[in-house]
N, C-alpha and C positions, 0 to 999 in steps of 0.2 A: 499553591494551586498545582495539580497532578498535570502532567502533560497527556494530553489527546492520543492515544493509540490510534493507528491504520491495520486494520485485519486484513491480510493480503493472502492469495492461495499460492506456494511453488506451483509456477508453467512446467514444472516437469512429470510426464505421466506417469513417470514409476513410483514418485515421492506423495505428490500432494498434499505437501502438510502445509497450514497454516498456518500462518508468521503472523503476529503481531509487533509492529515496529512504529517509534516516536513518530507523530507528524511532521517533525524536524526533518524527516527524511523521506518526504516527500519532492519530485522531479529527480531523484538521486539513484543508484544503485545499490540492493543491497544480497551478500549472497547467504543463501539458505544454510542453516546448517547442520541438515540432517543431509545433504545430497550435494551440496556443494553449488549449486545451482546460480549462477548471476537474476537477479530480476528488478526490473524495475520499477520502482514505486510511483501509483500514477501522482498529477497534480490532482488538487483540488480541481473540482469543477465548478465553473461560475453560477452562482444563480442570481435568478432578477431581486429585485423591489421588494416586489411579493412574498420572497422567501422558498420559492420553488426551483428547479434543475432545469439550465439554459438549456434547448434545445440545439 
């Protein structure tokens, strides 16, 4: 089975490229490499029951 990517945007304003990175690396750091840039990957967000995004 394929591991789950996280599409994430470099925080830097001169760069803004898009990372795609394993969900493995998710709460972790990871740095860009077009700009050098540290960022952080967020967690997961919880959702209910229902299958919807905890508020």
């Amino acid at each position: 089975m394929e591991e789950q990517s996280v599409r994430i945007m470099c925080p830097n304003l001169a760069c803004r490229k898009v990372l795609a990175v394993p969900s493995s690396c998710r709460g972790k750091t990871v740095r860009c490499r077009t700009c050098g840039t540290n960022i952080r990957v967020p967690k997961p967000t919880p959702t209910k029951p229902d299958g919807t995004a905890a508020a």
